[in-house]
DRENSEDO-487963 format. One record per residue (C-alpha): x, z, y. Coordinates in steps of 0.05 Angstrom, whole numbers, plus 5000, padded with zeros to 4 digits. Each point is the difference from the previous one (the first is absolute). Last residue first. Layout:
residues N
XZY...
//
This chain:
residues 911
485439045754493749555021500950285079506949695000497849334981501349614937499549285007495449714933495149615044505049855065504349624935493949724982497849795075507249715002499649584938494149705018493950134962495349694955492649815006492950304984501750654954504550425052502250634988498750615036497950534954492949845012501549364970503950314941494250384991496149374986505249714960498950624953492549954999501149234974505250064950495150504971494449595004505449464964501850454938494250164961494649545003504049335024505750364947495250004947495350474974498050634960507750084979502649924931505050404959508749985021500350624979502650175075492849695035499449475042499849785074504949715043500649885086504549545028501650015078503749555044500150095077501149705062497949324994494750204949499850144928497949984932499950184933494250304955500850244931495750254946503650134928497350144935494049585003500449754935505149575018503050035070496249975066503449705059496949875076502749615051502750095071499749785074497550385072500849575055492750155029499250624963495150355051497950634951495350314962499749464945506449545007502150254924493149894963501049165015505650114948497549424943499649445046495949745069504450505053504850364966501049504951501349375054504750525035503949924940500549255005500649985069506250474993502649544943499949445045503850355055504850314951501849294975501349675076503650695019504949834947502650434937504650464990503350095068505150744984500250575041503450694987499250555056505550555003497550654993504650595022503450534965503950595015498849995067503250555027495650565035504050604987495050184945499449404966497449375020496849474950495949295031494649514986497850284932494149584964502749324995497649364969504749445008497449495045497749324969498649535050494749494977495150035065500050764995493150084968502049594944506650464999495650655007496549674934506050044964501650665019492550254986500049754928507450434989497550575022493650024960504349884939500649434952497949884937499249164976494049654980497449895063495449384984505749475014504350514957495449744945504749294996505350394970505850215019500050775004501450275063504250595000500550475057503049835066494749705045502849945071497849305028504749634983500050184921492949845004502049375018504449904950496250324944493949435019505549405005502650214936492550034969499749225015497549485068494149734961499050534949499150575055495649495023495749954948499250804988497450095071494649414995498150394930499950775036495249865050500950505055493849785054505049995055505749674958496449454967496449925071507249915032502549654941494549435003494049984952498249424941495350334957497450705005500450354935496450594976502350574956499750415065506950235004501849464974503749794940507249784972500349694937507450134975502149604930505650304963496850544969492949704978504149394969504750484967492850334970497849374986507249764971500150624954494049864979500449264978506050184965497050504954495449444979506049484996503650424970495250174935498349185000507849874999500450574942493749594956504849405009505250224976496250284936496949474995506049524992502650394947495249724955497050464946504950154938497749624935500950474944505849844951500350634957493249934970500949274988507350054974496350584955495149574975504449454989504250344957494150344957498049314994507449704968499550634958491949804980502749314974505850124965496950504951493749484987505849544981502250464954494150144970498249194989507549954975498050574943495149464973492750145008494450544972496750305053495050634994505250274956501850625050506249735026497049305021494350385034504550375046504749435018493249615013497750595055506649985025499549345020493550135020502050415051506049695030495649335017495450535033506050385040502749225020493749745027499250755030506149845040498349435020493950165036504050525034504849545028495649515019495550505040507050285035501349225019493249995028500350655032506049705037497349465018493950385034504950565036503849355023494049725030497550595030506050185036500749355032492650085028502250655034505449725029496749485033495350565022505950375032502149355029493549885033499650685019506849985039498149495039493350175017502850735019504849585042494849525033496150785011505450195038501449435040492449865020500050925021505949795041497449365034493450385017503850625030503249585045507449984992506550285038506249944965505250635021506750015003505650234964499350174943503149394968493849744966495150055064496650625003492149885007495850155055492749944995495049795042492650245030499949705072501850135078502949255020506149995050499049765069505250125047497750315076505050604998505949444986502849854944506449714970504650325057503850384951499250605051492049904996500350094919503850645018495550305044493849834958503350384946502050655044493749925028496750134928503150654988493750475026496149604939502850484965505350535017501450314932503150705007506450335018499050685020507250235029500049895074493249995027497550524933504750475033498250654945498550625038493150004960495650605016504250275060500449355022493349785004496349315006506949664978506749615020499150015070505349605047499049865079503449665045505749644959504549605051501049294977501049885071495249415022495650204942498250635004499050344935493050384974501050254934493950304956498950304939493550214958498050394942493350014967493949685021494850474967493649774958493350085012499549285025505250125057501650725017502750305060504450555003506049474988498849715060499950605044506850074981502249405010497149915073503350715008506349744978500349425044498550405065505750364988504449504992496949755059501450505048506750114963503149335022505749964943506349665016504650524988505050425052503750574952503150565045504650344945501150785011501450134930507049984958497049764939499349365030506149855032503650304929497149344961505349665053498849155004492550185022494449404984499250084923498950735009496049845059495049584967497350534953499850465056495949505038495949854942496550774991499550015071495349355007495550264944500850695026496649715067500350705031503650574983499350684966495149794937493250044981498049465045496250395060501949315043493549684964495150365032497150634984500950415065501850705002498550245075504750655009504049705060495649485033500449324972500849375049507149824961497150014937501550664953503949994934506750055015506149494993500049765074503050235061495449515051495050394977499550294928498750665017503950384954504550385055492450305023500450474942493749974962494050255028499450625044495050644989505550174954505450065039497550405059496750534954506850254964503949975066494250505029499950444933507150135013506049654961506550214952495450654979499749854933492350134992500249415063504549574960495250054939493849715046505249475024501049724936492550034978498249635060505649424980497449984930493549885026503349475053502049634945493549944958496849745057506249445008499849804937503749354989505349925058499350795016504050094924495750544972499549584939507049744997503250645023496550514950503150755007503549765068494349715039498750615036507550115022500349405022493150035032502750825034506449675033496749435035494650495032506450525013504149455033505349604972506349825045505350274954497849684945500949235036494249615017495849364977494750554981498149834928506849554981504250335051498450764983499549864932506249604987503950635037495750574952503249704945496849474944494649425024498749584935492849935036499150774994503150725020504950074951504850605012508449935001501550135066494450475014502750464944507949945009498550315074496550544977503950174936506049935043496650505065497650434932507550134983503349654933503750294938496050504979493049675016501849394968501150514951492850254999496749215002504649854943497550644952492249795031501349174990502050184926493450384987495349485032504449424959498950374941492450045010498849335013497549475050504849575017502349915059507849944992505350425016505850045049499349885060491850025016499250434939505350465022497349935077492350144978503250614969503150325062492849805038496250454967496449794935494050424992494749425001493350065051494250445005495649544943506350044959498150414941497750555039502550504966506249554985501649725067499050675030504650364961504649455010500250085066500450804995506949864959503149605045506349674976506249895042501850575017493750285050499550265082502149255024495649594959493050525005495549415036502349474951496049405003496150025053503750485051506949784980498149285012496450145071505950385012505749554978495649425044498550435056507950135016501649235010505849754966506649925034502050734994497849944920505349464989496749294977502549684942496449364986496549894941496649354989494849525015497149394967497349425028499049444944502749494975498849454964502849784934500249374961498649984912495349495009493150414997502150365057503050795002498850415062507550375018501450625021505850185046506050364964505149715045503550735005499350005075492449894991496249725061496650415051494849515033495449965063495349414995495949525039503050165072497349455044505849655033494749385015503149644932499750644954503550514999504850384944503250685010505050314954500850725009506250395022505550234959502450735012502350094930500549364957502250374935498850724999506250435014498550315056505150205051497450685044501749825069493250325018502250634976502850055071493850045033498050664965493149904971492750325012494950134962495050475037499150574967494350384952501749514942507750285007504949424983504650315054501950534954501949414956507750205002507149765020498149455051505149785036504449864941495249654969504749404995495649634941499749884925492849674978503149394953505250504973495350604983494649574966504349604962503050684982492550174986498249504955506449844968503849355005506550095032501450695018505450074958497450464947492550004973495750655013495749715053493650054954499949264976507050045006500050374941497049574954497549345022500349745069503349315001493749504983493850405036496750474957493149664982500749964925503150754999493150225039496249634937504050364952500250655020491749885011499249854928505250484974496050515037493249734972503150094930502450675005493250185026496949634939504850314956499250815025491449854998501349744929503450584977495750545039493649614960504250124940500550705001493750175023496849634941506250314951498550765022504250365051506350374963505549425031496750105065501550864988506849774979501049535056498050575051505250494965505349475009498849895070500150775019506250044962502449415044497850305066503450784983507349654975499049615074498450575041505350384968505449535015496249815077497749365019493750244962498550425046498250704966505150405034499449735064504149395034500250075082501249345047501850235061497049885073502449665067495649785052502549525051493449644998500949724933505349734959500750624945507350254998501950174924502550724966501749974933497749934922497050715006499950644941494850455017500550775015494049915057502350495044507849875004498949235024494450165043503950475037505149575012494449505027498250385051493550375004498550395062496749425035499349264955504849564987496649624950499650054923499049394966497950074926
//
């Protein structure tokens, strides 16, 4: 027991009263009280304590031992199950011991310092506290203050000091505020193909405790460990209360053993690891002081969106640095703590201002704030640094009061804005920077393309989509990418209805089946050749297309000609087949003749044999009386017919070989004429319509505006596939495209992306800028680290892109995609519609002067949609052009190259 110092009873005295035999004296860490550890008599750390304890033990196992058998064995089998469930939960906490930390070091006992938990521990936490010799000034009824000179305490966390990473969009609009990883361990969202993107991810940065704000270790202290500087390491009365009330009022882990797990052990849930993280959590205690345990704590805590350390925190939530949080900002981070991603306020903001009111209410029983401070805070909303205004990266509209929560698309889930945007950025920027370290480093100013107005407004049109059903049925995912096309310059980029849901870039990495939405790339290239013109006549019928004997080409033929030359072969070849036949049967008739013969023979000879023998028989009984030459001439005569009956019966006429070829040349022929329907079936393509009607003789530009698939598929065969892969080579396209006369149809997977760069270069007059979503990389001093340079190449002529724009604008307004100039003036607007088989896909692309957009539909199985892409995919091209009106952009003519430079300027009151 622990015997304290107290009045009139030293511990001498203590020694000589109680007679005992004691270990030693120890110091307990405390406040500056000192005590002894005393052994009595009966202890069983004691000699006779310990003879007294086992005799005591062997008495009670002979009195078990004397129970009866049914008692016996239900004590057995109670001892093995709880042997079991321990070996159980050993082995599960052994499973999930990180790789390094077994044995000893798991506990801090290893040697050198190298790999065990706490000497890990020790070495990563070590600090000048030489200012600072006790936690006196840890006192939860004091005001936490600091010495300024333990500022110049070195951490030793990776990155310390670095400043956050801010990206904004084209207008200087801040879109995100970033703490990227020092150790590169960002997290990655896996495609289909094996490619990666990235994703914001923060990190631990070691902050001292004099440059972090003193309301955030109290607010932590207060609601999650409100007895952490009176107890050792483990709390006794927490867990008390955990178990009684089995967890309703809260866990009894203090915040000692939320740093072993944090550091040094794993989350799972077993009883071995609860019992390991008390013996580390008491000699953390040991061998580090609270203001370490502290400090170590907020620097290695979750709080939510891959956010760890109190410094990615601040800046991600706040935009700020630790040591300039107030007490509202303070108490939500400390509120969100026990579940970050669904207290986060980016997803649940009600639910985080609970936690936040419960966090103050246990400040004020601490006594770090008055009942007025308490009552201030939470009649307020969130923290007014979230306001997404001209900041950006919070979940509140610019003309929001403080404490509205609106539920609009900026309240994404996540700490930033345009995450689709974001998420590529990084991705990009890895390839972009030279030095990996730049970017680890922090403090990067990263200028992209994006204009978030309408980014923003394009996610909420596709989220308010996808609420909507068509025919009973929902319209699954969607992706769009709006590009401008006098720059190349990406303006806005979503790659789904929700990102928290599905972070997955469906714009960069979904490649699906464009459809009908390839056709211009076709028509483009039979206009290049300079064969046709938009005003060519070419005949819309049923034929069939069949591969020429090289492989080639293809043979175009009516269906009428094909269906004469197939059944003029199947004449053909029954003609010979019945020639055969016939051939057959005459043989099989001789040669039942010949086997007739044969047989009739044969019994000529057997009967001739017969009464031979019969005569031979009479002559030996007496019936016949001749000379002995007449018997031996009877003799002679039935051995030369036994020889001739067995040269018969051994010399059977085989059938005629001939039939038997012939019956194997009917067998092939038969198995032939299958093969060669089914090779017939393979080899020839029959294209249809849409409609399953056929118009007749049409020109290109109708062909094209009313997306006839059989006028398409002829001229891909009149100018080749090649020139098809070529062009769409040109323009941008860089996945593979089979060759094969169905790529005319959209046979082919490419991505969102990709469809709106080549139709950016339509748009552009045939100049193909490179696509770009970054314009320029500073880092903290303000170098440029990187800066775009633009990339133009002339792929085809104006005279081609000006017949192809007529052509498309010809579908907007009489075609297929008259649903995407509803709702708005879309007096230049251009585009065509593409739905793949089965309705899997719905596409629209098109675009003005000033902008490109494509917009896709479909579902991640790959299933069917409840329409087609002039259904699906072109009112939504239309509500999003619309916006982009109101945005600012033009949608009846083009614009100079000044007025889109004056367009995109950035002006001091933007940033």
């Amino acid at each position: 027991m622990w015997v304290g110092g107290r009045k009139g009873f030293g511990v001498e005295e203590e020694r000589q009263g109680m007679g005992g035999r004691c270990e030693g004296l120890g110091e307990r860490r405390g406040r500056g009280r000192r005590g002894v550890r005393v052994c009595s008599s009966n202890s069983p750390f004691s000699l006779d304590g310990a003879r007294e304890w086992l005799s005591k033990g062997r008495g009670r196992l002979v009195l078990l031992l004397k129970r009866p058998p049914t008692v016996r064995r239900a004590i057995v089998v109670a001892v093995a199950l709880a042997s079991l469930g321990i070996a159980v939960d050993l082995g599960r906490f052994l499973a999930s011991v990180p790789p390094g930390m077994g044995g000893g070091r798991l506990f801090g006992f290893g040697g050198g310092g190298d790999g065990g938990g706490l000497e890990a521990l020790t070495a990563l936490y070590s600090r000048d506290d030489t200012d600072s010799d006790s936690d006196e000034e840890f006192d939860s009824d004091e005001e936490f203050t600091v010495p300024s000179s333990s500022a110049k305490a070195k951490s030793r966390f990776i990155g310390s000091g670095a400043e956050p990473t801010v990206i904004y969009d084209v207008q200087g609009r801040v879109i995100a505020t970033l703490m990227l990883s020092p150790s590169g361990s960002q997290t990655f969202v896996q495609s289909k193909d094996g490619k990666g993107r990235l994703l914001p991810r923060g990190c631990v940065f070691g902050v001292p405790l004099s440059e972090t704000s003193p309301a955030v270790w109290q607010a932590i202290v207060a609601s999650e460990d409100k007895r952490f500087f009176r107890h050792s390491g483990v709390d006794l009365f927490g867990i008390g209360r955990a178990v009684l009330s089995l967890g309703k009022r809260g866990g009894g882990s203090t915040i000692t053993q939320q740093l072993a797990k944090n550091v040094a052990l794993s989350h799972s849930r077993t009883l071995t690891r609860k019992f390991v993280e008390l013996f580390m959590a008491m000699g953390i205690e040991r061998k580090m002081k609270k203001k370490a345990i502290l400090e170590s704590y907020l620097n290695t805590v979750y709080w939510g969106h891959g956010v760890w350390g109190v410094a990615g925190a601040a800046a991600v939530y706040f935009r700020k640095k630790p040591a300039d949080l107030n007490l509202d900002e303070a108490a939500l981070l400390a509120g969100i703590l026990p579940a970050p991603e669904h207290l986060s306020p980016f997803r649940n903001p009600e639910g985080c201002l609970r936690a936040r009111s419960f966090v103050l209410q246990r400040m004020l029983a601490c006594g770090y704030i008055d009942q007025k401070q308490a009552e201030q805070v939470k009649s307020r909303g969130l923290p007014r640094s979230m306001l997404s205004h001209s900041a950006g990266g919070g979940i509140f509209s610019g003309s929001a009061r403080e404490g509205d929560i609106l539920e609009s698309p900026t309240r994404s889930g996540v700490p930033f804005r345009a995450p689709y945007f974001v998420a590529e950025v990084l991705y990009q920027l890895r390839g972009l920077l030279s030095d990996s370290d730049v970017l680890h480093r922090g403090g990067l100013q990263i200028h992209t393309t994006v204009d978030l107005a309408l980014q923003e407004s394009a996610e909420q049109i596709l989220q308010e989509d996808g609420k909507t059903l068509r025919l009973g049925e929902d319209k699954g995912e969607s992706a769009l990418v709006a590009m401008e096309p006098a720059t190349g310059a990406v303006r806005v980029l979503v790659g789904g209805r929700n990102y928290v849901k599905s972070p997955y870039n469906r714009a960069m990495l979904a490649r699906r089946q464009p459809g009908s939405a390839f056709k211009p790339i076709v028509y483009l290239a039979a206009l290049a050749t300079g064969m046709v013109t938009p005003r060519t006549e070419v005949e819309d019928e049923e034929i069939v297309f069949r591969r020429e004997v090289e492989g080639k080409g293809w043979v175009a033929i009516s269906k009428k000609d094909r269906a004469n030359l197939i059944l003029a072969n199947r004449r053909e070849k029954r003609e010979k087949k019945e020639q055969c036949r016939i051939q057959i049967r005459r043989l099989k008739e001789k040669d039942e003749r010949v086997l007739r013969s044969h047989k009739e023979a044969k019994a000529r000879v057997r009967k001739k044999l017969m009464a031979t023998q019969r005569r031979i028989a009479e002559y030996e009984s007496g019936k016949i009386v001749k000379k002995q030459s007449y018997f031996n001439g009877l003799l002679e005569e039935s051995s030369n017919l036994e020889d001739e009956l067995i040269r018969l019966e051994e010399n059977v006429p085989d059938a005629d070989p001939l039939i038997l070829e012939l019956e194997s040349f009917l067998e092939e022929s038969e198995s032939e004429t299958e093969e060669e329907s089914e090779a017939e079936r393979e080899e020839d393509y029959q294209p249809q319509n849409y409609s399953r009607k056929y118009r007749g003789v049409v020109t290109l530009r109708q062909s094209l505006s009313d997306s006839l698939n059989v006028p398409t598929v002829k001229l891909a065969n009149l100018i080749g596939v090649d020139s098809v892969i070529d062009m769409a080579r040109k323009l941008g396209i860089r996945g593979k495209l089979p060759y094969e006369l169905s790529l005319a149809l959209g046979s082919c997977e490419v991505t969102p992306f990709e469809m709106t760069h080549a139709f950016n270069t339509i748009a552009a007059g045939g100049v193909c800028s490179r696509p770009h979503l970054i314009t320029k990389v500073k880092d903290n001093k303000n170098q440029v680290l990187y800066r775009h340079k633009s990339s133009k190449r002339v792929v085809l002529g104006k005279n081609i892109c000006a017949d192809m724009h007529r052509m498309l604008r010809s579908a907007v307004t009489e075609g297929t995609g008259r649903a995407a100039t509803k709702g708005w003036p879309a007096v230049a607007a251009a585009g065509k519609t593409g739905t793949s088989d089965d309705y899997r896909d719905a596409w629209f692309a098109g675009y003005t002067p000033q902008l490109t957009c494509v917009v896709w539909v479909g579902r991640d199985n790959n299933s069917s949609l409840p329409g087609s892409g002039a259904t699906l995919a072109a009112p939504v091209w239309a509500r999003f052009m619309r916006a982009a009106q109101g945005a600012g952009f033009q949608t009846d003519k083009g614009m100079s190259k000044r007025k889109t430079k004056q367009r995109w300027r950035t002006t001091s009151k933007d940033i």
